[in-house]
Backbone as CSV, one residue per row, in Angstrom:
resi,resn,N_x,N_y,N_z,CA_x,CA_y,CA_z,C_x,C_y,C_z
1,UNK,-28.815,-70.376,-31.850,-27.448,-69.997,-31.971,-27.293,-68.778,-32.869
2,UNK,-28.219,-68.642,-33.906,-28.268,-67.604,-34.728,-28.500,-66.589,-34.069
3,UNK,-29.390,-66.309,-33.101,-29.550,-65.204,-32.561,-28.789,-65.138,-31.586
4,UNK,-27.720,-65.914,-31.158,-26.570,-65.379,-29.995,-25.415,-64.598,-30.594
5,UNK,-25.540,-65.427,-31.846,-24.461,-65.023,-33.290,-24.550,-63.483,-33.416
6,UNK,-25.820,-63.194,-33.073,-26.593,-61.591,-34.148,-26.540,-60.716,-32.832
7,UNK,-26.715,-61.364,-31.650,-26.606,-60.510,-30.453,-25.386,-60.364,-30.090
8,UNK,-24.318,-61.130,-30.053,-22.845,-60.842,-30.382,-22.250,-59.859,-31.458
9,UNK,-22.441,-60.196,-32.481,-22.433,-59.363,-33.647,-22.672,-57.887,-33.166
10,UNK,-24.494,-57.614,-32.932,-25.078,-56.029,-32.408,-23.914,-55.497,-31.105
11,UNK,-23.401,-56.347,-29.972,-23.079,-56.097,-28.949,-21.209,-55.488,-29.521
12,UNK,-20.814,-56.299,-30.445,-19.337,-56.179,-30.750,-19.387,-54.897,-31.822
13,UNK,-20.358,-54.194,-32.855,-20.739,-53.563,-33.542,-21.079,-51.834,-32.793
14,UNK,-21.955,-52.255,-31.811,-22.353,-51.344,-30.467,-20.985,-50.751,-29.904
15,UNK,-20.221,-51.383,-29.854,-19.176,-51.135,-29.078,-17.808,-51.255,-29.501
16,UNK,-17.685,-51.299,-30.793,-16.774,-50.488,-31.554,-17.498,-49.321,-32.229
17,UNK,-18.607,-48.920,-32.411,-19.245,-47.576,-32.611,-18.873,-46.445,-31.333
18,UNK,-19.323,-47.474,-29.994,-19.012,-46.061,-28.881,-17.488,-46.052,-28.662
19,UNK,-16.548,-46.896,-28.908,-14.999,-46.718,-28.936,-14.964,-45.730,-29.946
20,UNK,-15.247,-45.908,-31.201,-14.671,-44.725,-31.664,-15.364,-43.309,-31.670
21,UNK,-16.454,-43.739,-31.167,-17.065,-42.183,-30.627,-16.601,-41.523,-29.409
22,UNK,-15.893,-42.537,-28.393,-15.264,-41.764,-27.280,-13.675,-41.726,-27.621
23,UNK,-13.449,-42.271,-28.348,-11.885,-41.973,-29.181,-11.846,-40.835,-29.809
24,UNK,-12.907,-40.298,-30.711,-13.094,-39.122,-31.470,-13.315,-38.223,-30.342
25,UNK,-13.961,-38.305,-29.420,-14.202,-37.185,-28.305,-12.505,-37.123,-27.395
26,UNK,-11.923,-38.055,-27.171,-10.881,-37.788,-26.721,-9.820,-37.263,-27.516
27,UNK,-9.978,-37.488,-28.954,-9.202,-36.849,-29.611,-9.323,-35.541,-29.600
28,UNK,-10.750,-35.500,-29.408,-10.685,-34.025,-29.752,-10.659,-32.884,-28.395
29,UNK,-10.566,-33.631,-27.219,-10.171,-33.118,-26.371,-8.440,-32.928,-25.969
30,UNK,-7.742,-33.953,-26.743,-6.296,-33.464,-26.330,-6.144,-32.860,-27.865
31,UNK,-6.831,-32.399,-29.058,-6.643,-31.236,-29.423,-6.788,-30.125,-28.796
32,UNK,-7.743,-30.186,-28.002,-8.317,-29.076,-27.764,-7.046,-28.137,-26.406
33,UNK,-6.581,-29.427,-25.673,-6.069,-29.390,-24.486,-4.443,-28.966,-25.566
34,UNK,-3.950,-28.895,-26.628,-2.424,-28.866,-27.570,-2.591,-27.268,-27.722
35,UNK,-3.776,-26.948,-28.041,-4.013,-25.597,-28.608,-3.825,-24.670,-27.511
36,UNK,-4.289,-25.081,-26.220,-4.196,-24.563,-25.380,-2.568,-24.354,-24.544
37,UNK,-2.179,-25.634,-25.074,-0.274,-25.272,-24.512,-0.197,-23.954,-25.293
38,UNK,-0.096,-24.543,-26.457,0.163,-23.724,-27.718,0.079,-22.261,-27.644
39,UNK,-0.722,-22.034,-27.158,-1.349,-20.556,-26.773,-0.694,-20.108,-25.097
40,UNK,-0.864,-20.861,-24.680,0.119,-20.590,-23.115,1.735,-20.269,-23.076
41,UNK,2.464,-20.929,-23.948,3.630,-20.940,-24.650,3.789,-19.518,-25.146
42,UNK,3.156,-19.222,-26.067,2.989,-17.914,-26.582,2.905,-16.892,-25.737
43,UNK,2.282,-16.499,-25.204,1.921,-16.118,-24.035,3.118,-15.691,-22.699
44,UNK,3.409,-17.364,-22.409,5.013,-16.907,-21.503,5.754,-16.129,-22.330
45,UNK,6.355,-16.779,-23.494,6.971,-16.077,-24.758,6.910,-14.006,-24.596
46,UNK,5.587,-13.866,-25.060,5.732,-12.444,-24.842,5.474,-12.203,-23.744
47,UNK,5.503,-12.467,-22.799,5.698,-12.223,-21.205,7.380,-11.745,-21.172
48,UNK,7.685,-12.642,-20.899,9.314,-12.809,-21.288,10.149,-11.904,-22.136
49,UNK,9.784,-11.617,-23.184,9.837,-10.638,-24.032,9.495,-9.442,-23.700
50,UNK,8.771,-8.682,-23.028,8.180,-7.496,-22.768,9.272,-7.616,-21.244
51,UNK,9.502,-8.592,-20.539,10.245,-8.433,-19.662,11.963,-8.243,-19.519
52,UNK,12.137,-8.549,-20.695,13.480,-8.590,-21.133,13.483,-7.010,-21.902
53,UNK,12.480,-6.716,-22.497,12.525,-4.988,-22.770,12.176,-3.848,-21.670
54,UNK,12.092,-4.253,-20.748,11.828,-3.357,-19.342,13.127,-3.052,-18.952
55,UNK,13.601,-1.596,-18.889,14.839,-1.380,-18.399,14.994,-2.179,-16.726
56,UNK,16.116,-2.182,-16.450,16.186,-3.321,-15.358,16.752,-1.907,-14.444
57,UNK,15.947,-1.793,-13.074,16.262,-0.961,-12.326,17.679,-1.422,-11.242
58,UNK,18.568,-0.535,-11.278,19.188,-0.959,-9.922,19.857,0.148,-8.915
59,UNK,20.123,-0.334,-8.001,20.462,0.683,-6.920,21.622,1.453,-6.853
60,UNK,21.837,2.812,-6.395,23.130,3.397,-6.200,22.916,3.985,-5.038
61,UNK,24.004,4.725,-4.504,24.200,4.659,-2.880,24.134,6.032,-3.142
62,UNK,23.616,6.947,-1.757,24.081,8.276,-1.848,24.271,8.636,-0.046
63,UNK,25.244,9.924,-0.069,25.265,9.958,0.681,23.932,11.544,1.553
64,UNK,23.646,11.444,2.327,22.897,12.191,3.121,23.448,12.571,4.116
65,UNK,22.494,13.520,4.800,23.099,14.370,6.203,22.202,14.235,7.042
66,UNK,21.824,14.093,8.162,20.670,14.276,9.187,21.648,14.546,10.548
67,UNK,20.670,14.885,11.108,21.100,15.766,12.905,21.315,14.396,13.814
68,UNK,22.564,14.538,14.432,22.459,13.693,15.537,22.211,15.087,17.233
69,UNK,21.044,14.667,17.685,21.820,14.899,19.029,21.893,14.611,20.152
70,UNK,23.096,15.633,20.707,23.034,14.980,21.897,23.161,16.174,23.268
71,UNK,23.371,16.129,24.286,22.883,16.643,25.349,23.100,18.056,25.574
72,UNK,24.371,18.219,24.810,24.461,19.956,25.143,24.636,20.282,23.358
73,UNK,24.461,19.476,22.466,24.682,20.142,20.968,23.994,19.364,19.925
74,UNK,23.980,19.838,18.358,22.949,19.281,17.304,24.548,19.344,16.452
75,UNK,24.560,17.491,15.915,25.778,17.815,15.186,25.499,16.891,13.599
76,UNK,25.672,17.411,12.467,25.163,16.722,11.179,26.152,15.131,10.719
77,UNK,25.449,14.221,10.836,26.316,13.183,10.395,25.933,12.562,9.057
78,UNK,26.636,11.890,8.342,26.407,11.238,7.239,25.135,9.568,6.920
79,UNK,24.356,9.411,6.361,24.245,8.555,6.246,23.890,7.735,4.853
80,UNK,24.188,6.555,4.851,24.174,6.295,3.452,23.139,5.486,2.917
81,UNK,22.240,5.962,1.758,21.228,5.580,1.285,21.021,4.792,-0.198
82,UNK,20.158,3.786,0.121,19.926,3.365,-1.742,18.894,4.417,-2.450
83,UNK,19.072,4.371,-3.209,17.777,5.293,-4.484,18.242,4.547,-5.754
84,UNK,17.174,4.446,-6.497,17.077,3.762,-8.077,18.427,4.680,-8.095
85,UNK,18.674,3.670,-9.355,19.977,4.115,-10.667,19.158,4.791,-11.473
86,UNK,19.753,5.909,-12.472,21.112,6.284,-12.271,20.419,7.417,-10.083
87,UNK,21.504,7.362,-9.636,21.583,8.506,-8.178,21.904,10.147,-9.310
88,UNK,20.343,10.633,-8.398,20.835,12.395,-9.296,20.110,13.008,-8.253
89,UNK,20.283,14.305,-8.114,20.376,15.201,-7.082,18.782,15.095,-6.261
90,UNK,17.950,15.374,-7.721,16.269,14.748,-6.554,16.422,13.644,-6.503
91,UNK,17.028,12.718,-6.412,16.533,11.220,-5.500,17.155,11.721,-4.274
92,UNK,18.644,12.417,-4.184,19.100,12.563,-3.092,18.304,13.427,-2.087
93,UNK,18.075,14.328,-2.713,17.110,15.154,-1.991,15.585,14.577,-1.319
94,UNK,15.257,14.297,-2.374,13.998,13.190,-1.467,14.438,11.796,-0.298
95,UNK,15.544,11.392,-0.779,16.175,10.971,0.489,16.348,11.467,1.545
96,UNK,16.582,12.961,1.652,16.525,13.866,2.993,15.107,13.817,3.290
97,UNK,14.653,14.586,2.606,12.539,14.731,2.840,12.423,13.125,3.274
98,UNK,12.420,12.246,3.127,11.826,10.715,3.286,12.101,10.355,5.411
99,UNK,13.485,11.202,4.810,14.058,11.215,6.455,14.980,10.193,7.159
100,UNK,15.601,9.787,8.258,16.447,9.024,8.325,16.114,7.549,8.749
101,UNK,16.946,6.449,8.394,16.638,4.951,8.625,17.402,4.468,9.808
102,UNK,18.502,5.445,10.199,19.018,5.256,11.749,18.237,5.977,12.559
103,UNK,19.271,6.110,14.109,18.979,6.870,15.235,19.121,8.602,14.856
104,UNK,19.586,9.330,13.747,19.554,10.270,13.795,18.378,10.701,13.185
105,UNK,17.785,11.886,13.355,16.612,13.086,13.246,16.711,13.443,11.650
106,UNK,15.636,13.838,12.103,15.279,14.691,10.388,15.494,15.899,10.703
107,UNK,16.154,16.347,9.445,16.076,18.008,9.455,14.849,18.953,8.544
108,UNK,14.411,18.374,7.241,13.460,18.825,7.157,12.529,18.704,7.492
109,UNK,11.684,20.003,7.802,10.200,20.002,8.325,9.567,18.768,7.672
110,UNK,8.617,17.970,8.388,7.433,17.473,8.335,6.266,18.331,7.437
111,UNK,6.162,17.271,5.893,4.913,17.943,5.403,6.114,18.831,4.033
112,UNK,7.449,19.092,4.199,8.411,19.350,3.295,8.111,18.576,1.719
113,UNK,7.883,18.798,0.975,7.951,18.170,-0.641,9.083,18.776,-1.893
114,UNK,9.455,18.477,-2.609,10.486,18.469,-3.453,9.913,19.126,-4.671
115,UNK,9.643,19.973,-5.170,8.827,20.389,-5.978,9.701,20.132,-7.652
116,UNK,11.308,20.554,-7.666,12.461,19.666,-8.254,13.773,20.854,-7.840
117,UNK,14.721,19.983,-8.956,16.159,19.969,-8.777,16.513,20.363,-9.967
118,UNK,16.781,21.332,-10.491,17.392,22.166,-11.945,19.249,22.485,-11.638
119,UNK,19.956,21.512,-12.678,21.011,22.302,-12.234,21.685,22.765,-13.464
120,UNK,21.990,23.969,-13.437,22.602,24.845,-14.700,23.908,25.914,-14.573
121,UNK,24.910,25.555,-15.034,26.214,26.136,-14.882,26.972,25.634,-13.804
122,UNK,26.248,24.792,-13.066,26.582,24.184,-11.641,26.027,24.809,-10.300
123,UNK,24.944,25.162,-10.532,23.723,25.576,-9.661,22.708,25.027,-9.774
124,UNK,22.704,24.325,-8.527,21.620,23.579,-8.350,20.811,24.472,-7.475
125,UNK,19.540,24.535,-8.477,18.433,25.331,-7.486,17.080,24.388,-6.955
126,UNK,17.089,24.316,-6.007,16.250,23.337,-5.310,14.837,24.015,-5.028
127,UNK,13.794,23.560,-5.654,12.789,23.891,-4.861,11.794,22.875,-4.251
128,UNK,11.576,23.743,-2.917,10.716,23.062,-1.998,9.405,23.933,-1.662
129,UNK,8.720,22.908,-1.179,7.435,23.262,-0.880,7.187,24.720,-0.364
130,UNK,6.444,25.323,0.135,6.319,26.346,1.530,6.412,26.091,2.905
131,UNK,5.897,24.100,2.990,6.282,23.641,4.029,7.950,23.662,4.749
132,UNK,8.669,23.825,4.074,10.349,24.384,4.532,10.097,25.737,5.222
133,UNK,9.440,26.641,4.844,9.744,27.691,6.022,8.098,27.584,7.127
134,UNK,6.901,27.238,6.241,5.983,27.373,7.301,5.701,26.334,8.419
135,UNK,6.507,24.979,8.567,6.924,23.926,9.473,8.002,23.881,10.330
136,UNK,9.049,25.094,9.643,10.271,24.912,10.417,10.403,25.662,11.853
137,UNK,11.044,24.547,12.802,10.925,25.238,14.120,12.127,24.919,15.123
138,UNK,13.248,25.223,14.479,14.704,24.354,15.162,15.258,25.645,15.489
139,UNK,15.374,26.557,15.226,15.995,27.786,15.705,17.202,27.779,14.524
140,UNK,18.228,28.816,15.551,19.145,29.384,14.174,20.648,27.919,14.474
141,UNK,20.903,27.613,15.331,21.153,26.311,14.806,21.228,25.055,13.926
142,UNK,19.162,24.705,14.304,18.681,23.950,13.835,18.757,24.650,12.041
143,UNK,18.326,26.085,11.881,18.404,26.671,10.277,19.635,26.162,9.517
144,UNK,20.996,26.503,10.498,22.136,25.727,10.058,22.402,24.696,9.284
145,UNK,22.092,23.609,10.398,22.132,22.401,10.196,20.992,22.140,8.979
146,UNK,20.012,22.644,8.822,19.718,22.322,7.593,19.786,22.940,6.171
147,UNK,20.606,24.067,6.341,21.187,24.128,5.267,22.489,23.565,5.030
148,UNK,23.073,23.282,5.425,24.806,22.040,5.328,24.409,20.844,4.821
149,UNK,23.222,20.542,5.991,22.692,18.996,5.039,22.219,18.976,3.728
150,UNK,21.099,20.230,3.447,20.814,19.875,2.164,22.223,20.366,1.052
151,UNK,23.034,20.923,1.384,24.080,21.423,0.315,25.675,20.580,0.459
152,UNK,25.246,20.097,1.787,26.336,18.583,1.852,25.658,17.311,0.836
153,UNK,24.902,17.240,0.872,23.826,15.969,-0.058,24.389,16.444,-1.365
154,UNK,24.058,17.285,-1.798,24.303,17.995,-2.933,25.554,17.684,-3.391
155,UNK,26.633,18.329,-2.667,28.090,18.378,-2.874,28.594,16.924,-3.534
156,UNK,27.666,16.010,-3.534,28.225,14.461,-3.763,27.844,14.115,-5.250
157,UNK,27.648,15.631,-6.025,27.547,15.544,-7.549,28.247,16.639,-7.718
158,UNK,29.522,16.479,-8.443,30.595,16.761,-8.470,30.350,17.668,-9.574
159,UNK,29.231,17.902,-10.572,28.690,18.894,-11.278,28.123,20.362,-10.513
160,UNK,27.630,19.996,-9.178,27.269,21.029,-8.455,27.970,21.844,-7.562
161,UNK,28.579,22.684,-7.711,29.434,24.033,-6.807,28.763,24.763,-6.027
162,UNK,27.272,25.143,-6.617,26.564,25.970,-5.668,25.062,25.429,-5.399
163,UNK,24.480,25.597,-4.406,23.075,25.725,-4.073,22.142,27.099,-3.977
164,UNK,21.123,26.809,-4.917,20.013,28.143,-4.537,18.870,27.264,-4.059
165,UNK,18.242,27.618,-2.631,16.902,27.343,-2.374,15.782,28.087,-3.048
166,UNK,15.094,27.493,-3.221,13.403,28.631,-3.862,12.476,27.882,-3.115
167,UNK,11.548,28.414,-2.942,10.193,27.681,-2.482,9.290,28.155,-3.612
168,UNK,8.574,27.539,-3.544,7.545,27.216,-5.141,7.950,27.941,-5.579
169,UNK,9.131,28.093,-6.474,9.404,28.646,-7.627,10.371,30.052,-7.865
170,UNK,10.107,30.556,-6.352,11.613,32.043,-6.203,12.253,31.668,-4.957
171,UNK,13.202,32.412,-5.166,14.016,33.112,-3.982,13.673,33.801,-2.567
172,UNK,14.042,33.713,-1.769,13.643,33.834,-0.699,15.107,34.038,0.599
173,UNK,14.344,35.002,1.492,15.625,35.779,2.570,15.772,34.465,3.394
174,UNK,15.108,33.894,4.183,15.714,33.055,5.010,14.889,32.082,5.117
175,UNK,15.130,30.857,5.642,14.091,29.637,6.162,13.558,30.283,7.396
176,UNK,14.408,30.150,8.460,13.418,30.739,10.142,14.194,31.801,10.529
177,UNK,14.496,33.016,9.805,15.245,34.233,9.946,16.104,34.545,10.774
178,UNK,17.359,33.784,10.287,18.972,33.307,11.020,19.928,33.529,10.088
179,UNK,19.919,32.942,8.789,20.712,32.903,7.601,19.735,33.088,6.532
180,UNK,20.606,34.083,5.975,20.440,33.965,4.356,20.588,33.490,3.627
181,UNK,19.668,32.546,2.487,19.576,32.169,1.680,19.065,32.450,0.457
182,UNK,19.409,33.621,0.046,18.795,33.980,-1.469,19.269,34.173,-2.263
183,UNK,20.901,34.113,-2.101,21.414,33.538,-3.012,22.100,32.460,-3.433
184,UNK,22.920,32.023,-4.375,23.704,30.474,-4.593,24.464,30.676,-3.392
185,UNK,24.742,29.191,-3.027,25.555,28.903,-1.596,26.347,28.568,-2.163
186,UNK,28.212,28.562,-2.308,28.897,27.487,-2.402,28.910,26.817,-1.762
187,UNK,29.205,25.845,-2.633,29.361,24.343,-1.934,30.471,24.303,-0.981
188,UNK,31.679,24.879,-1.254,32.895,24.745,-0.635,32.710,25.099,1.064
189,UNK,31.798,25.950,0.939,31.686,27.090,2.271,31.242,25.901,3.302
190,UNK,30.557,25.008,2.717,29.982,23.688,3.816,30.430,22.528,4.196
């Protein structure tokens, strides 16, 4: 009986030793598993934070021009576009270059880029690529129509009165040698 006593004893001794050795291991695994909220928490935290300091983008409408046509004529209609906030004259303008989201045509050449938009005293001088005169192929019509559009686009910043085209950087006699453009356009005239 003594030795069932002592083998009971070893067996109940045995096994409150590995309880609290797998108690200590579990403890120290839902430490381990607290630290880790802890740190995840933090984490969303400046997530959240860095996201709440990100200016918040939103949309404004502008209006554009592109070619409708049709069987015996090319006639410029309006269409209306989103671009980030704040809307300023190069978003509008790259809204033309990007081209239209209806049934009407593009007026600038293919391969056209925005090089920028300076406006000073109320002249907006636009420059575009070289692709504006070395792509363009609409005739003196088509030249028309794209100068109205780009200086109708324009007209919808109420700071701007006139348009000057440049291509990389000057002045220049005409897009496809129909009209002159080398100097400020009023706005009114369009």
């Amino acid at each position: 009986m003594r030795t069932v006593a002592m083998v009971l004893l070893l067996v109940i001794v045995a096994g409150a030793a590995a309880g609290v050795y797998f108690w200590d291991a579990f403890d120290q695994e839902i430490t381990h598993l607290q630290r880790q909220i802890i740190e995840l928490r933090r984490t969303l935290e400046q997530l959240a934070e860095e996201r709440r300091a990100e200016p918040q983008h939103s949309a404004d409408t502008v209006t554009v021009y592109f070619m409708e046509v049709s069987d015996t004529d090319f006639i410029l209609r309006p269409e209306q576009r989103q671009v980030e906030s704040p809307k300023t004259p190069e978003r509008a303008v790259n809204a033309l270059i990007d081209g239209p989201e209806t049934d009407l045509h593009r007026i600038l050449p293919q391969g056209t880029e925005l090089r920028s938009v300076d406006v000073v005293n109320g002249i907006a001088r636009v420059n575009f690529s070289e692709e504006l005169r070395s792509n363009f192929n609409l005739g003196s019509q088509g030249e028309a129509l794209l100068v109205q559009s780009v200086v109708r686009t324009l007209a919808g910043f109420p700071k701007i009165t006139h348009v000057q085209f440049l291509i990389e950087g000057s002045s220049f006699e005409t897009i496809g040698g129909h009209l002159a453009v080398n100097e400020p356009l009023p706005i009114q005239d369009y």
